[in-house]
N, CA, C, O and CB atoms as a CASP TS submission, in Angstrom:
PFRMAT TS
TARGET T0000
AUTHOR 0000-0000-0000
METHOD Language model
MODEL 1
PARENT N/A
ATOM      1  N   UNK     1       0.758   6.230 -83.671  1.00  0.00           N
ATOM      2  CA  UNK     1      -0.031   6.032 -82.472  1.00  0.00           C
ATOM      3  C   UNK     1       0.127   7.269 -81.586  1.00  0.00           C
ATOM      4  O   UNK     1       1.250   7.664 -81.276  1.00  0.00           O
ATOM      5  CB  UNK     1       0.402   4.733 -81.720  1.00  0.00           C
ATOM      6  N   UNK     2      -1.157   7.977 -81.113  1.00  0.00           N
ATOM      7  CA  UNK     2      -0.717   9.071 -80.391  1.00  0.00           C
ATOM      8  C   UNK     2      -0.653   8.846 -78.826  1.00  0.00           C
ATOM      9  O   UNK     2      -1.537   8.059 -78.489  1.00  0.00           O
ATOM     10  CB  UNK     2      -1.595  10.188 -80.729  1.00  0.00           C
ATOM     11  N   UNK     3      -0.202   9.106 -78.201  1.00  0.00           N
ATOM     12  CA  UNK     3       0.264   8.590 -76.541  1.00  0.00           C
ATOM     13  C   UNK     3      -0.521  10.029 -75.629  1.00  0.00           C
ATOM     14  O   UNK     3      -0.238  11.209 -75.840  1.00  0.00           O
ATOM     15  CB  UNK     3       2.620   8.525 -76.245  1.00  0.00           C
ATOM     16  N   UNK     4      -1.386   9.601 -74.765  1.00  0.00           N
ATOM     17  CA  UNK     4      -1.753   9.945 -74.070  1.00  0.00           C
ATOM     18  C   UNK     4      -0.483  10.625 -72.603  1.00  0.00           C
ATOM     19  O   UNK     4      -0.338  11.777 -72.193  1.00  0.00           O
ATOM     20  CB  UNK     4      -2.667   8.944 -74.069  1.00  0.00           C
ATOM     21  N   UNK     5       0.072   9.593 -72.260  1.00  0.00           N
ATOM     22  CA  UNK     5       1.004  10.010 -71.179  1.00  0.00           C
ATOM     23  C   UNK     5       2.479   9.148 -71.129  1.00  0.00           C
ATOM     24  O   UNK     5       2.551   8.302 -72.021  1.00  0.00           O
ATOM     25  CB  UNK     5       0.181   9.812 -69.765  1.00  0.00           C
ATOM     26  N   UNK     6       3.386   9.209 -70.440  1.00  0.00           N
ATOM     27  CA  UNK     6       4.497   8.569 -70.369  1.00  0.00           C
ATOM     28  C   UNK     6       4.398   8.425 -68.780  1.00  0.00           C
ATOM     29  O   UNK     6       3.808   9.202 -68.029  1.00  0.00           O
ATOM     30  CB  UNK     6       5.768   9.316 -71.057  1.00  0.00           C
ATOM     31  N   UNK     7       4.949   7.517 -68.501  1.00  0.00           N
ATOM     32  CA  UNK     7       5.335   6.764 -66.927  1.00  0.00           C
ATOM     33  C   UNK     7       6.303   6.810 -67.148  1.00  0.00           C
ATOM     34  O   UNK     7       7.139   6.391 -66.348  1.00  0.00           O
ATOM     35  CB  UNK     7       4.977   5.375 -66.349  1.00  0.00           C
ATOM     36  N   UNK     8       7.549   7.963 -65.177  1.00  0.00           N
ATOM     37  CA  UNK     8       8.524   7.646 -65.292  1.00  0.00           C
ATOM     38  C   UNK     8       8.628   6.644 -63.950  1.00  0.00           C
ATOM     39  O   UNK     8       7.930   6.668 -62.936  1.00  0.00           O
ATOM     40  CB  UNK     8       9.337   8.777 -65.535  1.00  0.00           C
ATOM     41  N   UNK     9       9.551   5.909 -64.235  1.00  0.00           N
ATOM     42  CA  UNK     9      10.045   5.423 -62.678  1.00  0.00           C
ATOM     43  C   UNK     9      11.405   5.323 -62.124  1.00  0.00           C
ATOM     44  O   UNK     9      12.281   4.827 -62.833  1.00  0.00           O
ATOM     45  CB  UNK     9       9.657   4.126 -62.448  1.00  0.00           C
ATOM     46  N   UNK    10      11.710   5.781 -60.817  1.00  0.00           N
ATOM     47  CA  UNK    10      13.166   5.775 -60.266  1.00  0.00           C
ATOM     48  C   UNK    10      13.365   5.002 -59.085  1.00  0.00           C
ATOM     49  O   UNK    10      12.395   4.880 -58.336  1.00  0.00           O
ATOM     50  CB  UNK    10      13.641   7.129 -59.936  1.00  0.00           C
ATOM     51  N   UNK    11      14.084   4.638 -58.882  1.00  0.00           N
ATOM     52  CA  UNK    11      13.881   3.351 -57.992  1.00  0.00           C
ATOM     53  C   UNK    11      15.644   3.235 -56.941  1.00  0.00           C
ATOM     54  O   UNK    11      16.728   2.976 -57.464  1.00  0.00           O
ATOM     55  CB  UNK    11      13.541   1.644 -59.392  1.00  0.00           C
ATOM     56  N   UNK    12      15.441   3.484 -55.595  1.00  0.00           N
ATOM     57  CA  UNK    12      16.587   3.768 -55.498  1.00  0.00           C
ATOM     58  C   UNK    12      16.732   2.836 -54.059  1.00  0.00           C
ATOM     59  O   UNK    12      16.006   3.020 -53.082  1.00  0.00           O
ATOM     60  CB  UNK    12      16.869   5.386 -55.575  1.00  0.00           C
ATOM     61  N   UNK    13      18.151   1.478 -54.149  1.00  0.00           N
ATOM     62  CA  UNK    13      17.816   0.669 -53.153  1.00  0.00           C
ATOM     63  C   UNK    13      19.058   1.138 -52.553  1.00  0.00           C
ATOM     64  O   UNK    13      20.077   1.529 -53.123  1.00  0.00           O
ATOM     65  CB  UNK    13      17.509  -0.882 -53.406  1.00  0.00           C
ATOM     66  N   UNK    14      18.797   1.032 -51.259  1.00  0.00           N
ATOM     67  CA  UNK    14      20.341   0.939 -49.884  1.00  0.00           C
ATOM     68  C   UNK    14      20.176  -0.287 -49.579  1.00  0.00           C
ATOM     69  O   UNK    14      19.428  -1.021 -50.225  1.00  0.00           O
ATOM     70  CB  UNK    14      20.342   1.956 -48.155  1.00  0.00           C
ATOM     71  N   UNK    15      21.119  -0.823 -48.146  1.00  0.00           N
ATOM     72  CA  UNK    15      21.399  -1.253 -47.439  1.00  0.00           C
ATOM     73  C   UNK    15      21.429  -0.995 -46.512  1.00  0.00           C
ATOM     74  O   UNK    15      22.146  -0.016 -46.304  1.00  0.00           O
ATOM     75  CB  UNK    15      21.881  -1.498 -47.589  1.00  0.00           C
ATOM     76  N   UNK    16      20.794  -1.552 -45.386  1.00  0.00           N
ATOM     77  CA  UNK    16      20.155  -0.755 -44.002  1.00  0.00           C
ATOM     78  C   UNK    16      21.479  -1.465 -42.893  1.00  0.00           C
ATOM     79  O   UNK    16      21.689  -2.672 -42.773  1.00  0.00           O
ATOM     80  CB  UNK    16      17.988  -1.399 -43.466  1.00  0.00           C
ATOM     81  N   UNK    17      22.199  -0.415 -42.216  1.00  0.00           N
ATOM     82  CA  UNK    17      23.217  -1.009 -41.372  1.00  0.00           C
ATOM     83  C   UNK    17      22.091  -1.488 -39.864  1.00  0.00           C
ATOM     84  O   UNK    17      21.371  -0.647 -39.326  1.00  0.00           O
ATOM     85  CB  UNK    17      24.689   0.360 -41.035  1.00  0.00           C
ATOM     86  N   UNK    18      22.145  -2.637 -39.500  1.00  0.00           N
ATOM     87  CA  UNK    18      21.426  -3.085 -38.792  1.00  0.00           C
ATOM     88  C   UNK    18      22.089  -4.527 -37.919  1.00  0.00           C
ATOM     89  O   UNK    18      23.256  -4.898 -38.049  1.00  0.00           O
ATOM     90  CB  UNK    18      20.292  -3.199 -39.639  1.00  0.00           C
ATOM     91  N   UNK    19      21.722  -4.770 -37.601  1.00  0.00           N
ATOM     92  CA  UNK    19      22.224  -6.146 -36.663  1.00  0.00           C
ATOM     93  C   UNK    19      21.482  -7.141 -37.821  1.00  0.00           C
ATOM     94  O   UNK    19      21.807  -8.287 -37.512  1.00  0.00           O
ATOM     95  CB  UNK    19      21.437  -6.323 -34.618  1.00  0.00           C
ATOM     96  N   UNK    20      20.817  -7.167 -38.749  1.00  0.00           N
ATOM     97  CA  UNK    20      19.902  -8.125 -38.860  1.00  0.00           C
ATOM     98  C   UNK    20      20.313  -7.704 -40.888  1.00  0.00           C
ATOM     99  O   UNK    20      20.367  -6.528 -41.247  1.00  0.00           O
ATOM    100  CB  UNK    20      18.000  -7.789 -37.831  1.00  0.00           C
ATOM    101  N   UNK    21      20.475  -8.530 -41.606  1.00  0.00           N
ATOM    102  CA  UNK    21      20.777  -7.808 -43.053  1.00  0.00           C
ATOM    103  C   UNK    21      19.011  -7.646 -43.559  1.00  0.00           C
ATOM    104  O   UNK    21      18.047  -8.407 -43.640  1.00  0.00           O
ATOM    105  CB  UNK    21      21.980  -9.063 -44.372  1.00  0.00           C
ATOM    106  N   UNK    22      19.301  -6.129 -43.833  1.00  0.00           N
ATOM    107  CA  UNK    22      18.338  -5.973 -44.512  1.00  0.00           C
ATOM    108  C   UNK    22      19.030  -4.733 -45.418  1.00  0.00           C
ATOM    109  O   UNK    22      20.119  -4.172 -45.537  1.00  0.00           O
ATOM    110  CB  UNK    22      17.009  -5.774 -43.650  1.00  0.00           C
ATOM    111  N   UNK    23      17.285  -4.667 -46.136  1.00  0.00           N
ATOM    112  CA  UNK    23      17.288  -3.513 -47.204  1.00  0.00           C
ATOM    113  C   UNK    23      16.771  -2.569 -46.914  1.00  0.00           C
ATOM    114  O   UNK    23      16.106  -2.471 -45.882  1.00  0.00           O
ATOM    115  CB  UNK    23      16.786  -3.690 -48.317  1.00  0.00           C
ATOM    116  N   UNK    24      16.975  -1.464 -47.899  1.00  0.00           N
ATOM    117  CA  UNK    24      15.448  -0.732 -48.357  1.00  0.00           C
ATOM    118  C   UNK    24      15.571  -0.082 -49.854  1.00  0.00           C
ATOM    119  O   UNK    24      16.520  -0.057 -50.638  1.00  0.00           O
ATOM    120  CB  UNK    24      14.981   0.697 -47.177  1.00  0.00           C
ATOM    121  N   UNK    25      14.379   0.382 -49.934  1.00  0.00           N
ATOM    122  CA  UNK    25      13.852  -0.099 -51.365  1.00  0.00           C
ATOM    123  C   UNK    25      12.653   1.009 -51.569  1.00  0.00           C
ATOM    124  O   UNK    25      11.458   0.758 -51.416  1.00  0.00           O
ATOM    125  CB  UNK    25      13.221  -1.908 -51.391  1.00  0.00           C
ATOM    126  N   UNK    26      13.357   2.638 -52.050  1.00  0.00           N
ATOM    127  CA  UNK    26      12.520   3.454 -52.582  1.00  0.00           C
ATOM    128  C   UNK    26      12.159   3.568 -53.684  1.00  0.00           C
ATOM    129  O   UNK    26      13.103   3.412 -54.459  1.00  0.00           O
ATOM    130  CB  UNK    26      12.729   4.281 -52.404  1.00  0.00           C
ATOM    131  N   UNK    27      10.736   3.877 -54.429  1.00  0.00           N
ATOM    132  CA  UNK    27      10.509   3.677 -55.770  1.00  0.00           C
ATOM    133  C   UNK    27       9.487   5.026 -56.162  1.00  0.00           C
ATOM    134  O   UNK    27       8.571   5.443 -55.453  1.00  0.00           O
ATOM    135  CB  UNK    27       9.832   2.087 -56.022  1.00  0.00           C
ATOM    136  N   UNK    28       9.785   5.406 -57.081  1.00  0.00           N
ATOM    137  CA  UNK    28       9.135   7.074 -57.462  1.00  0.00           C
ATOM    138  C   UNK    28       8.418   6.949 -58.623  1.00  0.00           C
ATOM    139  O   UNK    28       8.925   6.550 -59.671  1.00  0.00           O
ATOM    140  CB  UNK    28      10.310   8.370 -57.796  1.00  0.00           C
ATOM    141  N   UNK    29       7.113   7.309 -58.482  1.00  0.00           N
ATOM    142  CA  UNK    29       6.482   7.109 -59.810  1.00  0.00           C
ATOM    143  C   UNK    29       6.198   8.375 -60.410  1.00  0.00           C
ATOM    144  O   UNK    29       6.209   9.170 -59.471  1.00  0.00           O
ATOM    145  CB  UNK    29       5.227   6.312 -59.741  1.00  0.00           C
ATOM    146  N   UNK    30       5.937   9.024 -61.524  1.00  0.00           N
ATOM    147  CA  UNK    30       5.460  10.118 -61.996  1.00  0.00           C
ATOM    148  C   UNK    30       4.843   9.863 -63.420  1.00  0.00           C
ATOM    149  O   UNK    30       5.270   9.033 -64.223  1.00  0.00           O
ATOM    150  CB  UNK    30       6.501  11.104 -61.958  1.00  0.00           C
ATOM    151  N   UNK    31       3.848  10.644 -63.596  1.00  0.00           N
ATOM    152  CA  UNK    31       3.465  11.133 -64.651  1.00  0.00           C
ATOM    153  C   UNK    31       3.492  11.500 -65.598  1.00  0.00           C
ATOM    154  O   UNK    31       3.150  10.411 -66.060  1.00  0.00           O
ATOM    155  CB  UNK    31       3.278  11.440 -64.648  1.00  0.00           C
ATOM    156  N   UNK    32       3.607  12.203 -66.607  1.00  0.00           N
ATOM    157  CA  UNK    32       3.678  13.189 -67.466  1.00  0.00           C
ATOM    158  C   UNK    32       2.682  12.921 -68.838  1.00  0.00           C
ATOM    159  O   UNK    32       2.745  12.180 -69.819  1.00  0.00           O
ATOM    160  CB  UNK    32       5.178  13.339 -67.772  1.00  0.00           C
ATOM    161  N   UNK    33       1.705  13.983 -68.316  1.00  0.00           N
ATOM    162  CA  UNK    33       0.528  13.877 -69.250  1.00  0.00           C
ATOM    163  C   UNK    33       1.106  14.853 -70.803  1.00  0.00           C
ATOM    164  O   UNK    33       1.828  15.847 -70.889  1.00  0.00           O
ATOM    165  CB  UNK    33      -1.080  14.669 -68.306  1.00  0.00           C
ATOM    166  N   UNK    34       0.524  14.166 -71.682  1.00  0.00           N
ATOM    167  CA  UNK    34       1.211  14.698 -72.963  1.00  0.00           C
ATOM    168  C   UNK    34      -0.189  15.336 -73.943  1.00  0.00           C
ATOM    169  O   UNK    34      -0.120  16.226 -74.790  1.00  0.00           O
ATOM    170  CB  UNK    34       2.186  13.219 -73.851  1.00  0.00           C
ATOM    171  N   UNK    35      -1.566  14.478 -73.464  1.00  0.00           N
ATOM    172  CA  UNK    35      -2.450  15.302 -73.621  1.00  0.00           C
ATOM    173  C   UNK    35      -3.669  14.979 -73.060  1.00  0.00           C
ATOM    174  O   UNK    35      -4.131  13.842 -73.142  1.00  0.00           O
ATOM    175  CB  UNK    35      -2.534  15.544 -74.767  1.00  0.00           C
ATOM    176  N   UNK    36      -4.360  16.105 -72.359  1.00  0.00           N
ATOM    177  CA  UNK    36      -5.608  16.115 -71.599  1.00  0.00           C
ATOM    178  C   UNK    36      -6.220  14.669 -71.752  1.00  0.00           C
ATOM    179  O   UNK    36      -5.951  14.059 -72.787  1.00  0.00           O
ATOM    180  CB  UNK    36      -6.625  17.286 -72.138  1.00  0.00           C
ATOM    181  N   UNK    37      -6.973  14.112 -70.864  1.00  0.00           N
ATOM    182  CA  UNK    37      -7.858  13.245 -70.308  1.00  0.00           C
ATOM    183  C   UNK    37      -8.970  13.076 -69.490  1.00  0.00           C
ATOM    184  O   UNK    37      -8.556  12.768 -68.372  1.00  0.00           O
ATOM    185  CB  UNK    37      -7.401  12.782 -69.961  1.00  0.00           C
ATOM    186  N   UNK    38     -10.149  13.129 -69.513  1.00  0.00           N
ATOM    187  CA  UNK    38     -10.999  13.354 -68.561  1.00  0.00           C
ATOM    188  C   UNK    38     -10.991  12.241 -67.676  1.00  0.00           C
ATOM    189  O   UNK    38     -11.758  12.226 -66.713  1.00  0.00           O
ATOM    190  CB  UNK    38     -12.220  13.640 -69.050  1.00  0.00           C
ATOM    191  N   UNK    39     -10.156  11.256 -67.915  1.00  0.00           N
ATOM    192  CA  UNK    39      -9.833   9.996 -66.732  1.00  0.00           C
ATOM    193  C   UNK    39      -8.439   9.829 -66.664  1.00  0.00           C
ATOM    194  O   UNK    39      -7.873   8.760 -66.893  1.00  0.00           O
ATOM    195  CB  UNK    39     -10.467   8.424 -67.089  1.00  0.00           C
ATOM    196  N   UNK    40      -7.650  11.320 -66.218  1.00  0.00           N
ATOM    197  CA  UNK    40      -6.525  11.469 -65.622  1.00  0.00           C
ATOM    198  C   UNK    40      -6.388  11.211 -64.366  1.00  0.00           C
ATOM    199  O   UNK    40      -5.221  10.838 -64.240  1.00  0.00           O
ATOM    200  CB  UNK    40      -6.159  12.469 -65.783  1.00  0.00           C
ATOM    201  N   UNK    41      -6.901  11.194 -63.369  1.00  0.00           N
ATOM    202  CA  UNK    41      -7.559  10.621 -61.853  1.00  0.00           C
ATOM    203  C   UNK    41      -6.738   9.404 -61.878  1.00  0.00           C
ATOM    204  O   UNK    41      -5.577   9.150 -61.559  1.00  0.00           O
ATOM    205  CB  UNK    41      -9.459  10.239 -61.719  1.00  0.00           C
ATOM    206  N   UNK    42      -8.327   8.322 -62.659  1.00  0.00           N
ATOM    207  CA  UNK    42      -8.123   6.818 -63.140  1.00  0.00           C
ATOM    208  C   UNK    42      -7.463   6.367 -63.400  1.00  0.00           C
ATOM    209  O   UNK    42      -7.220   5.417 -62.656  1.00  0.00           O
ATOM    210  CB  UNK    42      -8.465   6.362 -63.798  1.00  0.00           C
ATOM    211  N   UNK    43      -6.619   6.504 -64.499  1.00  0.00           N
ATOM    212  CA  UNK    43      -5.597   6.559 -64.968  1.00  0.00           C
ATOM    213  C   UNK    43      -4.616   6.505 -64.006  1.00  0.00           C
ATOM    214  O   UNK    43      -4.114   5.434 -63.663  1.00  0.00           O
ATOM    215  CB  UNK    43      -5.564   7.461 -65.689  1.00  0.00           C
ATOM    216  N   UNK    44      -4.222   7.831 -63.428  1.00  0.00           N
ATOM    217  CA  UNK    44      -2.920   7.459 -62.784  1.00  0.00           C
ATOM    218  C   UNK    44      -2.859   6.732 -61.348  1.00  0.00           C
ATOM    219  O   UNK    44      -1.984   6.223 -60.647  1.00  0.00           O
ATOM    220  CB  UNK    44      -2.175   8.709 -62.657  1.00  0.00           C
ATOM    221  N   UNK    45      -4.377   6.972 -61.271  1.00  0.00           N
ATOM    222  CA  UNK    45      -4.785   5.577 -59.464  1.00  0.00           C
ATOM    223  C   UNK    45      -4.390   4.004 -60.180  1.00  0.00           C
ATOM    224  O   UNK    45      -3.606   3.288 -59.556  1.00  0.00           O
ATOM    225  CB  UNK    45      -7.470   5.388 -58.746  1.00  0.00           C
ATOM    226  N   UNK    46      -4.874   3.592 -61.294  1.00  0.00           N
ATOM    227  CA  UNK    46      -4.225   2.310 -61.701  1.00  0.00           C
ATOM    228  C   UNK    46      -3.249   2.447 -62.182  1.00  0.00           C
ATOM    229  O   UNK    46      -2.857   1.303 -62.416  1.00  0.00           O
ATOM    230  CB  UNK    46      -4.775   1.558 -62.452  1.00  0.00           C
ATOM    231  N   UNK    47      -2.385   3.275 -62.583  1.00  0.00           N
ATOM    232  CA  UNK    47      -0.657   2.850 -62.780  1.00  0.00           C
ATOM    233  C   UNK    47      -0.345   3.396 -61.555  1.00  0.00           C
ATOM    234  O   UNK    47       0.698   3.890 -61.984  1.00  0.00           O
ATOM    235  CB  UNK    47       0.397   3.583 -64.182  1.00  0.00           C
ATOM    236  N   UNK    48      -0.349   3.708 -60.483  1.00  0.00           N
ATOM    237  CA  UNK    48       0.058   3.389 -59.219  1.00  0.00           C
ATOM    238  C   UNK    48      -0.215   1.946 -58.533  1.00  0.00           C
ATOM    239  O   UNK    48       0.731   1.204 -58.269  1.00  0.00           O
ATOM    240  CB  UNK    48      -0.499   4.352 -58.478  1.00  0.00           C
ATOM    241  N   UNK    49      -1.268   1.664 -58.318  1.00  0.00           N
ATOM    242  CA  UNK    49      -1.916   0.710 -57.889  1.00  0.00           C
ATOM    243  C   UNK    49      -1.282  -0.812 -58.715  1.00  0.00           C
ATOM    244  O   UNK    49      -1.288  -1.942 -58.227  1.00  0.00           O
ATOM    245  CB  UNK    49      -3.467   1.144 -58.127  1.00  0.00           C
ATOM    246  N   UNK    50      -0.832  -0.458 -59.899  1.00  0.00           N
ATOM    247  CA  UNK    50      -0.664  -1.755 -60.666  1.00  0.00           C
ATOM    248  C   UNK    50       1.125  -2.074 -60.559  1.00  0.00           C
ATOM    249  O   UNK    50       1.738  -3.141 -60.531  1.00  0.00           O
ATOM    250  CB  UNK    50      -1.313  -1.509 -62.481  1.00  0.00           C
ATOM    251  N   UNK    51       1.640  -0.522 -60.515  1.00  0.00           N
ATOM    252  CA  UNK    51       2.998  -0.925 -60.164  1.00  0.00           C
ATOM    253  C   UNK    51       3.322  -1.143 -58.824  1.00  0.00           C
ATOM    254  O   UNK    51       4.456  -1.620 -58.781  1.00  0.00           O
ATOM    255  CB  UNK    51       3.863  -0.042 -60.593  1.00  0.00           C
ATOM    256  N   UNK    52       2.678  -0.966 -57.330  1.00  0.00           N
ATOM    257  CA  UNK    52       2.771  -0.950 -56.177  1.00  0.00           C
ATOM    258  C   UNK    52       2.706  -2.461 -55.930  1.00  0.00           C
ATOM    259  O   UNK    52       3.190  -3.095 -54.993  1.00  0.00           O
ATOM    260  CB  UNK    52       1.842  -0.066 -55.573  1.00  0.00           C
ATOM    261  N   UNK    53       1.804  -3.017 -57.268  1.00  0.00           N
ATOM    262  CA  UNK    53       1.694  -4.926 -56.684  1.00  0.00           C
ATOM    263  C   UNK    53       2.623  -5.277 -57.456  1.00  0.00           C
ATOM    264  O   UNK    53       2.768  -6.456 -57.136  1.00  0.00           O
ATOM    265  CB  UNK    53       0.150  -6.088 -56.990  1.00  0.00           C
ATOM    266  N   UNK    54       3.404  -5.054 -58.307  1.00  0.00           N
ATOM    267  CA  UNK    54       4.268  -5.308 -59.365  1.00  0.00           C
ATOM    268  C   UNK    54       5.706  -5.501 -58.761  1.00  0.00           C
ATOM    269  O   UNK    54       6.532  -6.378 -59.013  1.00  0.00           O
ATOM    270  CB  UNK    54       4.189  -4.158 -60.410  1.00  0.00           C
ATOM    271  N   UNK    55       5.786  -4.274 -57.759  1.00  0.00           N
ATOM    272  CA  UNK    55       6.724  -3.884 -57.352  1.00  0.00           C
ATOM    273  C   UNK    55       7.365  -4.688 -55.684  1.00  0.00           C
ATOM    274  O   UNK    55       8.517  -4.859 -55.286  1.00  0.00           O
ATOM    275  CB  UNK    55       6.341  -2.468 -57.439  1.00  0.00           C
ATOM    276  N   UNK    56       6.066  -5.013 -55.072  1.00  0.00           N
ATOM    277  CA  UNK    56       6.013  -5.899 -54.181  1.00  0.00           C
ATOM    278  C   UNK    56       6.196  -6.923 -54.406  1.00  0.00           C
ATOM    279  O   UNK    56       7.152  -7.463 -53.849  1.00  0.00           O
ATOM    280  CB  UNK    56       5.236  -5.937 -53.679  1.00  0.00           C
ATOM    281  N   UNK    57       5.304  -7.740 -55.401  1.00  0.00           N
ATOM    282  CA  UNK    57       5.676  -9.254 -56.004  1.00  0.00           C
ATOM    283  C   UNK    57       7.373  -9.315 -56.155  1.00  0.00           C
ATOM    284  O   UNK    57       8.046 -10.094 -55.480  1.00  0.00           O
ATOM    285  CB  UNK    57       4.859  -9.517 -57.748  1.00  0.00           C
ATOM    286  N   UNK    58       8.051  -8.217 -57.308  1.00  0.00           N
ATOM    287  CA  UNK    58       9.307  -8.699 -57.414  1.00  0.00           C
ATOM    288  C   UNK    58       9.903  -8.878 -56.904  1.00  0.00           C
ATOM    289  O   UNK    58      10.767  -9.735 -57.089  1.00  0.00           O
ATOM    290  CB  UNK    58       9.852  -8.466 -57.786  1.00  0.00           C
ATOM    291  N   UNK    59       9.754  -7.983 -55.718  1.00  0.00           N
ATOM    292  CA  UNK    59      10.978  -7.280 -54.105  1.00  0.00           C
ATOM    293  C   UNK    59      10.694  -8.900 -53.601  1.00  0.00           C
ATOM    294  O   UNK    59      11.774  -9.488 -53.651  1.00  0.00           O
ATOM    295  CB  UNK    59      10.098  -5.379 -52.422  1.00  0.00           C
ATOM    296  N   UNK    60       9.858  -9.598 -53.244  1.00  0.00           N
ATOM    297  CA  UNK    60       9.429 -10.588 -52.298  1.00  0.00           C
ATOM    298  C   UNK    60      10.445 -11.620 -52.612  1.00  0.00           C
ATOM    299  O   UNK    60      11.176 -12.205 -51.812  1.00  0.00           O
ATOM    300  CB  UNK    60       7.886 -11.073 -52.435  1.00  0.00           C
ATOM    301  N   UNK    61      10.362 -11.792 -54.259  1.00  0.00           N
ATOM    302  CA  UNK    61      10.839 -12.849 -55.083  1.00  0.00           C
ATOM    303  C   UNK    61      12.344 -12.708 -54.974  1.00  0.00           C
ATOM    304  O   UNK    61      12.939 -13.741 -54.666  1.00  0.00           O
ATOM    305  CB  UNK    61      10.296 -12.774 -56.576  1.00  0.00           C
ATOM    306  N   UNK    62      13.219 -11.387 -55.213  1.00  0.00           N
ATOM    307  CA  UNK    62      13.936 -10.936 -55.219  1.00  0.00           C
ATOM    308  C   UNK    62      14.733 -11.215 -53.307  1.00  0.00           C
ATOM    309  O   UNK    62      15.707 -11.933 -53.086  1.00  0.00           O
ATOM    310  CB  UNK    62      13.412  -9.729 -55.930  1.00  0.00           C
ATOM    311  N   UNK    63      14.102 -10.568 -52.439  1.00  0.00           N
ATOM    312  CA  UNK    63      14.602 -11.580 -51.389  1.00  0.00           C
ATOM    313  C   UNK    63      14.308 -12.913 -50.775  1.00  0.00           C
ATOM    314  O   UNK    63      14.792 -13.257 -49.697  1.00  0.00           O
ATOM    315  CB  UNK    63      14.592 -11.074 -50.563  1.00  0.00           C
ATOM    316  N   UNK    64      13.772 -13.403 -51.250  1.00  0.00           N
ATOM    317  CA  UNK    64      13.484 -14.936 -51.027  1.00  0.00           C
ATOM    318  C   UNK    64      14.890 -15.462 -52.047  1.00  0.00           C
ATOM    319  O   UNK    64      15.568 -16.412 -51.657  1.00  0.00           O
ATOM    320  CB  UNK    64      11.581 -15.533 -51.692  1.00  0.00           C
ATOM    321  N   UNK    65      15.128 -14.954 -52.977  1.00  0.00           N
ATOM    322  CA  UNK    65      16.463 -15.308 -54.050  1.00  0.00           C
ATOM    323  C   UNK    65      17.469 -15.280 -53.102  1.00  0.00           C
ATOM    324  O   UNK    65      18.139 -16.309 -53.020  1.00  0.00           O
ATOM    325  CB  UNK    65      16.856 -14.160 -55.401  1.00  0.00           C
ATOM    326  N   UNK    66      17.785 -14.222 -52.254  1.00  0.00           N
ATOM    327  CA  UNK    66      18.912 -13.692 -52.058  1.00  0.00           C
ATOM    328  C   UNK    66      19.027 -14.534 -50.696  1.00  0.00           C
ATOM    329  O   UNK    66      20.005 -15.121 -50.233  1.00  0.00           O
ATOM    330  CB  UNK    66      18.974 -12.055 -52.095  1.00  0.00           C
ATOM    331  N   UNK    67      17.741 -14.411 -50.209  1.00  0.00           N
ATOM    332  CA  UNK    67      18.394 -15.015 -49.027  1.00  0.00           C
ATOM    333  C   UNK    67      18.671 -16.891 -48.938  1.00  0.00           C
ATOM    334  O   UNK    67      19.346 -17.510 -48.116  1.00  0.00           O
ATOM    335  CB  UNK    67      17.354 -14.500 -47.787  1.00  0.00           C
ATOM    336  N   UNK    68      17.791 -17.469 -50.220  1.00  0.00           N
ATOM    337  CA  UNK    68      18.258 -18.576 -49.809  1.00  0.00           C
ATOM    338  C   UNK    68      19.895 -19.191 -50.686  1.00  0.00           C
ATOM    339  O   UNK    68      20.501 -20.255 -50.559  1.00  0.00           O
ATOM    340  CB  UNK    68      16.925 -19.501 -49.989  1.00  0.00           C
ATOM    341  N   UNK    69      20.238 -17.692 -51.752  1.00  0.00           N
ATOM    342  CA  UNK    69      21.460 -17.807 -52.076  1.00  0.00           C
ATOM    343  C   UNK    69      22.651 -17.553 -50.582  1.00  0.00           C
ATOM    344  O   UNK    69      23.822 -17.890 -50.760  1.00  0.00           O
ATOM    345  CB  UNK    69      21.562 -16.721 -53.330  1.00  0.00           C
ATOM    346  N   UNK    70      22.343 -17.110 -49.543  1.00  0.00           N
ATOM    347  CA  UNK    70      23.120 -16.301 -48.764  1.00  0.00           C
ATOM    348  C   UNK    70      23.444 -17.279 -47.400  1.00  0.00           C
ATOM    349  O   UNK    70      24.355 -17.304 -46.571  1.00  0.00           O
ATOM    350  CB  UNK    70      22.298 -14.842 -48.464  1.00  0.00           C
ATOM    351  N   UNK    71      21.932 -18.238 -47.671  1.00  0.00           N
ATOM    352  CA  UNK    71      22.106 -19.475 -46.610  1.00  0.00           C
ATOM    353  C   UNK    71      22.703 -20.780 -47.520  1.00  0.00           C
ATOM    354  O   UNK    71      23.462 -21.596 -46.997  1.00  0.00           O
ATOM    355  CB  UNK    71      20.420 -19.933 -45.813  1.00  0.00           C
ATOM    356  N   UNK    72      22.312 -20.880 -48.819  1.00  0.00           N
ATOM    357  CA  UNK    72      23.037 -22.072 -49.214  1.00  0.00           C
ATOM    358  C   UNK    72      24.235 -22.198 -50.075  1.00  0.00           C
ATOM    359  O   UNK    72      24.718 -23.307 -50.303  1.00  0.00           O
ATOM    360  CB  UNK    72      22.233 -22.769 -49.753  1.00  0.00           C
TER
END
């Protein structure tokens, strides 16, 4: 199978010192085209776009977990 591109992702969370517990939650997407595409644009607007809701859904799920582990 020949592969058009590879998706990397890095994803790097803290802990925000605050009066109030929170997070934060940086996430890095990149590219790397392996061979030409005339819907390289497209392409990488929907693997942004598809991991940005991907990435939100989990985070949401992920503190809704935590926090009702943290209250009960």
């Amino acid at each position: 199978m020949l592969r058009t591109f590879q998706v990397h992702l890095r994803y790097n969370v803290q802990g925000v010192t605050s009066e109030a517990p929170s997070s934060r939650c940086e996430i890095l997407v990149g590219i790397e085209w392996l061979k030409s595409s005339k819907f390289q644009k497209r392409i990488a607007r929907n693997i942004c776009e598809k991991l940005a809701h991907r990435a939100k859904e989990v985070l949401e799920v992920a503190g809704k977990e935590i926090a009702s582990a943290v209250s009960g």
